[in-house]
N, C-alpha and C positions, 0 to 999 in steps of 0.2 A: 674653451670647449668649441665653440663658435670657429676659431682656425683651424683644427683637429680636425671640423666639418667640411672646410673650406679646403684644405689642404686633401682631404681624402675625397674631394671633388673634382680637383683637379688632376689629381693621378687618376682618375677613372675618366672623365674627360680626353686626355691626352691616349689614349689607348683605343687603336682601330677596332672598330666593330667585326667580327669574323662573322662573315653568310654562314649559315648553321644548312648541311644537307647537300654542299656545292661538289662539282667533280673538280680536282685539277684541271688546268688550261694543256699547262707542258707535257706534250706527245710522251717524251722522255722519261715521264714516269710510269708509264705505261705500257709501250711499246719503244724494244731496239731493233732499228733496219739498218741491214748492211746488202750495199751491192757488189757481186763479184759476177766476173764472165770467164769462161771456159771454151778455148778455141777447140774448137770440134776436129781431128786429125791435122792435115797440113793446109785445110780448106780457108777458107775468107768466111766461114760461118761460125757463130758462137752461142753458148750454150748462156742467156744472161740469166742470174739469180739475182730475187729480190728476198732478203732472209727476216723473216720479221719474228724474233722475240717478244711476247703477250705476257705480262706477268701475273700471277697466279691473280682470279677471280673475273680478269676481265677476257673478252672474247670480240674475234670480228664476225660478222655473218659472211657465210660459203659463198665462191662463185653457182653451186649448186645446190638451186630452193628448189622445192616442192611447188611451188606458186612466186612469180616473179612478183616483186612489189617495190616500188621506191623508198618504203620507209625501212626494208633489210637493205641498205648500200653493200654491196662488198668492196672491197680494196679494189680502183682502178688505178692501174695502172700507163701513162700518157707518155709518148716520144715527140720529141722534140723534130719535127720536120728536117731532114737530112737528106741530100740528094745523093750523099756516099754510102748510104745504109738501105735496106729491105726489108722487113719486118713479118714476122709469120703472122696469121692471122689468127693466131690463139693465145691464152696464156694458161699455162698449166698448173692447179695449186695441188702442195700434197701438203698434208697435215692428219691430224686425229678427230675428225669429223662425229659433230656428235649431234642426233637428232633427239627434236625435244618438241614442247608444244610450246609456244613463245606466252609468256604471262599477261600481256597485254594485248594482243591481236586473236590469240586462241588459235593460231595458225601454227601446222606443223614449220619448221626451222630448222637450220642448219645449220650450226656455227663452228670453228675452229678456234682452239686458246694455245695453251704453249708457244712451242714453236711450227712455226709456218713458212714456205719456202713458196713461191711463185717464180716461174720461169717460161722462158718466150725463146724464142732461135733470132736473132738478128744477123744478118748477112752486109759484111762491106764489099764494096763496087769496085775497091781500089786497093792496092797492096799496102799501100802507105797507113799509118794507125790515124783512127778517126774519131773524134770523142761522138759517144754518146751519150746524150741530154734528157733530161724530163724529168717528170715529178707524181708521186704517189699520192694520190685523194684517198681517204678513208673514214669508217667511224670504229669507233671501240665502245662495246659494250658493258657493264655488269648489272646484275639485276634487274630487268627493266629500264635504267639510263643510260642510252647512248649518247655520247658528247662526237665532237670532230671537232680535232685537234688540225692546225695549220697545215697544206699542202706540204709534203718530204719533197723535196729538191735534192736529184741526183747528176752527177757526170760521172763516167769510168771513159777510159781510153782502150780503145781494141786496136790491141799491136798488130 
């Protein structure tokens, strides 16, 4: 009896303890971004898409709050300094914008789930195709928990 005790000791020993309540770490289960650019006519200017798939529950917060505040991040978006590029000075998001009153701040809010698309105009200096570089900051929410998942690291080449 005594071994039976011993032995069902140690198969429960040997077994990682699972955090009870935790979010995933990997973006990947979360959220898919894909980037694609779109040359604007025969111009040296391009249309870049940053496409981001949210799967059902969770949410980012809008570039456009009600009241600006650090603890709603929205997705920034970062270029990698380049002396062959130009860069607009906006970024445009379109989604299914939904207002609500946030459960924990009591502050009106703005967030987007599904799909989401963010886009910018980047202009090259030079005929020759030039990579564009950088990386997407963000957090993802559901219910009250928002986590932030590692920087997205992007390059595309504009032919």
């Amino acid at each position: 009896m005594l071994l039976f005790f011993f032995a069902l000791f140690m198969l429960c020993a040997n077994q990682p303890l699972q955090p009870q309540n935790t979010v995933p770490q990997a973006d990947t289960e979360r959220v898919f971004w894909s980037v694609s650019a779109s040359q604007i006519g025969g111009s040296n200017a391009y249309v870049v898409f940053f496409d981001a798939e949210i799967i059902e529950g969770w949410y980012f917060y809008s570039l456009s709050q009600e009241k600006k505040s650090e603890d709603l991040p929205p997705p920034a978006i970062t270029f990698e300094a380049n002396p062959q590029l130009s860069f607009s000075a906006f970024i445009n998001e379109i989604g299914d914008p939904k207002k609500e009153i946030d459960a924990i701040t009591k502050t009106p809010i703005t967030t987007l789930s599904g799909k989401v698309t963010y886009n910018t105009v980047v202009t090259k200096k030079t005929k020759t195709p030039v990579s564009l570089q950088g990386y997407i900051d963000y957090s993802i929410c559901t219910k009250g928990l928002c986590t932030k998942p590692p920087r997205k690291t992007f390059e595309i080449v504009l032919n």
